[in-house]
C-alpha positions in Angstrom: 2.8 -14.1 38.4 1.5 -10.9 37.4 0.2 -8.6 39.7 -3.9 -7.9 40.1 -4.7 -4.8 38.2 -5.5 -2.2 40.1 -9.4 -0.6 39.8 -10.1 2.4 37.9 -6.5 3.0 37.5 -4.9 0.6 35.5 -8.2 -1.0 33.7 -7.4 -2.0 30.3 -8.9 -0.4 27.3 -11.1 -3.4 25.8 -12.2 -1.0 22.5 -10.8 2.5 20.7 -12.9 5.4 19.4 -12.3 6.2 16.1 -12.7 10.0 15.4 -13.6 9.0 12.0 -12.5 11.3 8.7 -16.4 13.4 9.1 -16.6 15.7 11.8 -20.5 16.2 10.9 -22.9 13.7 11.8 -25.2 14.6 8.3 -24.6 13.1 5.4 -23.5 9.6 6.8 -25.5 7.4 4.4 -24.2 9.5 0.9 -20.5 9.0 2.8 -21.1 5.1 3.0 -22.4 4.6 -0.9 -19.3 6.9 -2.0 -17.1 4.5 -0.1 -18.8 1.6 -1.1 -18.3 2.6 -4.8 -14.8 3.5 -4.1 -13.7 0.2 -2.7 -15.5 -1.8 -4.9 -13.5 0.0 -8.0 -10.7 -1.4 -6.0 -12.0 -5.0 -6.0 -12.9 -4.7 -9.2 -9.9 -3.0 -10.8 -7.2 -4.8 -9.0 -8.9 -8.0 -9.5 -9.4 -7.6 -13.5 -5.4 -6.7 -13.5 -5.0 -10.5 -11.5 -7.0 -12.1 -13.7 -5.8 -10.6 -16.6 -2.1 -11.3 -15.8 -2.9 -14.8 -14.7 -5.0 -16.3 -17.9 -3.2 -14.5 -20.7 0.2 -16.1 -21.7 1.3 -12.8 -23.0 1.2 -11.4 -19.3 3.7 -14.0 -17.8 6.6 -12.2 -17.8 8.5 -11.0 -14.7 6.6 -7.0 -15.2 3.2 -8.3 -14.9 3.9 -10.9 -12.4 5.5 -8.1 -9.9 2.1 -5.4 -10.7 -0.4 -8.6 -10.2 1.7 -9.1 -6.6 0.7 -5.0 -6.4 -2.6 -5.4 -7.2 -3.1 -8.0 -4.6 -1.5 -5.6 -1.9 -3.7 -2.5 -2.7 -7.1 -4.8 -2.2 -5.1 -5.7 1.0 -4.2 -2.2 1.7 -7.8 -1.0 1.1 -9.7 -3.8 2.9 -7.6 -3.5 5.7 -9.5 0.0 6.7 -12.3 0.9 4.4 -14.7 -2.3 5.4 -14.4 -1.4 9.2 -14.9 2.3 7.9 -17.9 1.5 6.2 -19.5 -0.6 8.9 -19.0 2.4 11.5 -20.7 5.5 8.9 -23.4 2.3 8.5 -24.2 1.9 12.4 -23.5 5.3 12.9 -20.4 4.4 15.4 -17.2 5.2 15.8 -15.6 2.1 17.7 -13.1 -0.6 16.8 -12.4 -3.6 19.1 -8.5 -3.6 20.9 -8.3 -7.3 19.3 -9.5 -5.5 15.6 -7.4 -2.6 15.8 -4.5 -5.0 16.5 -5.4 -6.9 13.0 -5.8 -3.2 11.5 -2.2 -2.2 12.5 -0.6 -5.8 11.3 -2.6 -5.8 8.0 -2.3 -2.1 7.0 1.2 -2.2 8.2 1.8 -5.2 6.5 0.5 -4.6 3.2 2.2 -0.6 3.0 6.1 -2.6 4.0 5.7 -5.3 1.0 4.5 -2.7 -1.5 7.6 -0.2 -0.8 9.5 -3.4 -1.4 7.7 -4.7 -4.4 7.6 -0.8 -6.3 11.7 -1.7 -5.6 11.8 -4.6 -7.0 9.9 -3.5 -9.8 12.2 -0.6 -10.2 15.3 -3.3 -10.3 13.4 -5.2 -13.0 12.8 -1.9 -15.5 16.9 -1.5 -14.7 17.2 -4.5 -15.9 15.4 -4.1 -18.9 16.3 -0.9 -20.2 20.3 -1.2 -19.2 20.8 -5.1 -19.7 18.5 -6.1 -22.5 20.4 -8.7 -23.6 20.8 -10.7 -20.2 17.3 -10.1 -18.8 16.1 -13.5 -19.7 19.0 -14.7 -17.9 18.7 -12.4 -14.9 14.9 -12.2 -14.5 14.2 -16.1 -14.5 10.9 -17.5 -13.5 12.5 -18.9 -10.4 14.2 -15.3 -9.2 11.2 -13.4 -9.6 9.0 -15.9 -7.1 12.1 -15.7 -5.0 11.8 -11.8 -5.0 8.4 -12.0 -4.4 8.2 -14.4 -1.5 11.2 -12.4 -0.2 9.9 -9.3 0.1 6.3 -10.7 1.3 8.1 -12.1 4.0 10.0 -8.9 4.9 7.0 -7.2 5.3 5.2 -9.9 7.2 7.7 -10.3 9.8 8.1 -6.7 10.0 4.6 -6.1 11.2 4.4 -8.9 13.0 7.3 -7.4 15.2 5.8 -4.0 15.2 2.3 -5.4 16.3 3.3 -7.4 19.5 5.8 -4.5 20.5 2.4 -2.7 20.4 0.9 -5.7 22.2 2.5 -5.3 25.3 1.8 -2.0 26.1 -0.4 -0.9 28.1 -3.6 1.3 26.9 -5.7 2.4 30.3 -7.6 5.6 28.6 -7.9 7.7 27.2 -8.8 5.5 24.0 -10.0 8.3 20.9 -7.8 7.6 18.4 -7.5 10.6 16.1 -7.6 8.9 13.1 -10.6 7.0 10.9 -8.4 3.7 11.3 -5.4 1.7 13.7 -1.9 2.8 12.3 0.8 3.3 14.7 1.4 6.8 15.4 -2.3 8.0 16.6 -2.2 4.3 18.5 1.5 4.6 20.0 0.3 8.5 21.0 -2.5 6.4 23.8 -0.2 3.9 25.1 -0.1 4.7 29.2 3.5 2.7 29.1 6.7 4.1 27.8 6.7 3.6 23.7 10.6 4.1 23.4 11.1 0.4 21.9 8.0 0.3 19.8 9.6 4.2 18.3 12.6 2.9 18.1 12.0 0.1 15.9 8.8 2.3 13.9 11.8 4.2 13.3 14.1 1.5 12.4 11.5 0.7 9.8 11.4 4.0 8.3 15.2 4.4 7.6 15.6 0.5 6.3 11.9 -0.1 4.1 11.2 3.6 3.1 14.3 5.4 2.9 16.5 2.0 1.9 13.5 1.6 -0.8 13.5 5.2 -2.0 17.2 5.3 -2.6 17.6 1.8 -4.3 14.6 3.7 -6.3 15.8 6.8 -7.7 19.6 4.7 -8.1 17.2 2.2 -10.6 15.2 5.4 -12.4 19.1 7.5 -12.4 20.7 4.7 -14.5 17.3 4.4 -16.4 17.6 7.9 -17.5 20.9 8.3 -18.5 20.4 4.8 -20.1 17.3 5.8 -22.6 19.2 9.4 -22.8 21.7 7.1 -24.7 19.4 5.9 -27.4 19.8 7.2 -31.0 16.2 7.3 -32.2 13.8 8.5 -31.0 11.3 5.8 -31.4 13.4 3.4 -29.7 13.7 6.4 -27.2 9.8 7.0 -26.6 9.6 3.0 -26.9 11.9 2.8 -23.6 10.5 5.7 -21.6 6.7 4.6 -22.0 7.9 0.8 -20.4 8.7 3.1 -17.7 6.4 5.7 -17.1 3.7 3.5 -15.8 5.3 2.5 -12.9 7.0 5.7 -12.4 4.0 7.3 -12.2 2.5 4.9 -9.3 6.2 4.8 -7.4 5.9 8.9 -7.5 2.2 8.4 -5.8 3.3 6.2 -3.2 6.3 8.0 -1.8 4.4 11.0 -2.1 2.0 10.1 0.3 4.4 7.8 2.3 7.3 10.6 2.9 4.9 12.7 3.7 2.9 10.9 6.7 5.9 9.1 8.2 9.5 11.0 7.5 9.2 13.5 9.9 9.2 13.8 14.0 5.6 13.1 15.8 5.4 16.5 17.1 4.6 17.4 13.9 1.1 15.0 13.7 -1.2 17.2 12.2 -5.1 15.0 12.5 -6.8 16.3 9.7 -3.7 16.4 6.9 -2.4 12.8 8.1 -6.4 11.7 7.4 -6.3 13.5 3.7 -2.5 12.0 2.6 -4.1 8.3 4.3 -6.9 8.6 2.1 -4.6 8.9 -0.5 -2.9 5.8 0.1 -5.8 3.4 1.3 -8.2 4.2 -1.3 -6.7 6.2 -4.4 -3.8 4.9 -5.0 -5.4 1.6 -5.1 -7.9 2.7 -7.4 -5.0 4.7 -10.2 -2.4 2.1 -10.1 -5.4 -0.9 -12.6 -5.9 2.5 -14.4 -2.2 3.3 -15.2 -1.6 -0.1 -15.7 -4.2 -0.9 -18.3 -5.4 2.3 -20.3 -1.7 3.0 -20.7 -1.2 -0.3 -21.8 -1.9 -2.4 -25.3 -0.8 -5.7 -23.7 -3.2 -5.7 -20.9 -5.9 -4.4 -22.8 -5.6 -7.3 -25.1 -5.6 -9.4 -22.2 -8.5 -7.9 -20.8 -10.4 -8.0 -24.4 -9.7 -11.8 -24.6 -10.9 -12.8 -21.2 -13.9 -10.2 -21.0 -15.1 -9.6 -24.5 -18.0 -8.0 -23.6 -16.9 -5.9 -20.7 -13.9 -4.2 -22.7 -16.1 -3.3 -26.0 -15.2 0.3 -24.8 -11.6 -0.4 -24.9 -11.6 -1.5 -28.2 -13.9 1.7 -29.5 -11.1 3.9 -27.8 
């Protein structure tokens, strides 16, 4: 049996204060149409990519399967904060329930893990491509890629599922400000009135297996990539290989950025007001770039969107 709580002392922390990314009251309303805007481009973006790669036959192939799987993690990634974000510059508050910062932390979690995975796999799938034309029919089956897919899903399910109850049975008895404008595990973990040592441990656990495991599989896939189109006697069939490439190089480079940048370092070093900036970057415009890169960079996609949208895509057709 567990013991009564003790008043005052030990009284759990029922909601967190968000400090929010606006230090200034003023200006609220203008902040919540902006962020509106911005997360419906998201929606909107991600979702024509889905569609597109779902009801053009041209579009099933193991590329466009694995950036429709993205797509669907950068609406995650982006609802996961910005619709609790919006509510608060709405109402004017600042607050998030223990039982919704909880979901915050597992989805946003969640969603960051299976992308790291996914730009990998991705990665894997360009190597095969470029290095092994001849047997990527054979290596990148229908039946391998869902198995990727669900694989890596999975990873990144279970690992914020762990991270989340570690984070569960800790105790929070105030202070309960969270420097941040949503739940992620630092500014949380930083509150916690009950020794964090497991919860760092396996938070850092992650880091070395998903990001740094993920980043180094990475730049091995782009190295042989490299010195694979470096091979290539014309250029044509140079340029041809590179621009397969770019796309997603561009987006991996975006992520990491952002990702090495807020987690690959010691907790002493937690600076507010930068971690808000780079978390920005990676809930919001990432999520918005990645349908850009993908589409305006792309003839196949276009054409996809042009047959499924005739109207909306006139533009792209005039371009």
């Amino acid at each position: 049996s567990t013991p009564a709580m003790e008043p005052g002392n030990h009284s759990r922390v029922t909601e967190f204060v968000l400090q929010g990314l606006l230090e200034h009251p003023n200006h609220l309303g203008l902040f919540f149409v902006l962020f509106l805007c911005l997360y419906l481009a998201v929606i909107l973006g991600n979702s024509l990519i889905i569609a597109a790669v779902v009801l053009h036959p041209p579009l099933h192939t193991p590329m466009y399967f694995f950036i429709a799987n993205l797509a669907m993690l950068d609406i995650m990634c982006s609802s996961s904060v910005l619709p609790k974000m919006m509510e608060n510059l709405l109402w004017g508050k600042k607050t998030i329930s223990f039982e919704g910062c909880m979901a915050q932390l597992f989805a946003f979690t969640m969603s960051g893990a299976t992308e790291l995975m996914l730009l990998t796999v991705m990665s894997c799938d360009r190597y095969v491509a470029i290095c092994h034309p001849l047997r990527y029919v054979n290596l990148m089956t229908k039946k391998i890629c869902i198995t990727l897919a669900t694989g890596v899903w999975a990873v990144g399910i279970i690992n914020s599922l762990v991270n989340t109850l570690l984070t569960l049975r800790l105790d929070f008895c105030g202070p309960n400000l969270i420097q941040h404008f949503f739940c992620e595990f630092p500014p949380v973990l930083a509150l916690s009135c009950s020794s964090t040592f497991l919860n760092q441990v396996m938070v850092f656990l992650a880091d070395i297996f998903l990001a740094m495991g993920n980043f180094l599989l990475t730049v091995m896939s782009y190295s042989f990539i490299i010195v694979a189109i470096l091979k290539i006697r014309s250029s044509k069939g140079m340029q041809k290989a590179f621009s397969t490439c770019s796309s997603h190089l561009l987006v991996v480079t975006l992520f990491y950025s952002s990702i090495i940048y807020t987690y690959i370092r010691p907790s002493s070093s937690y600076s507010p007001d930068k971690d808000k900036f780079v978390a920005l970057m990676y809930t919001l415009v990432t999520p918005i770039l990645n349908p850009l890169i993908y589409s305006l960079r792309n003839k196949e996609v276009k054409v996809g969107f042009r047959k499924i949208f005739p109207l909306a895509t006139k533009q792209f057709s005039q371009e």
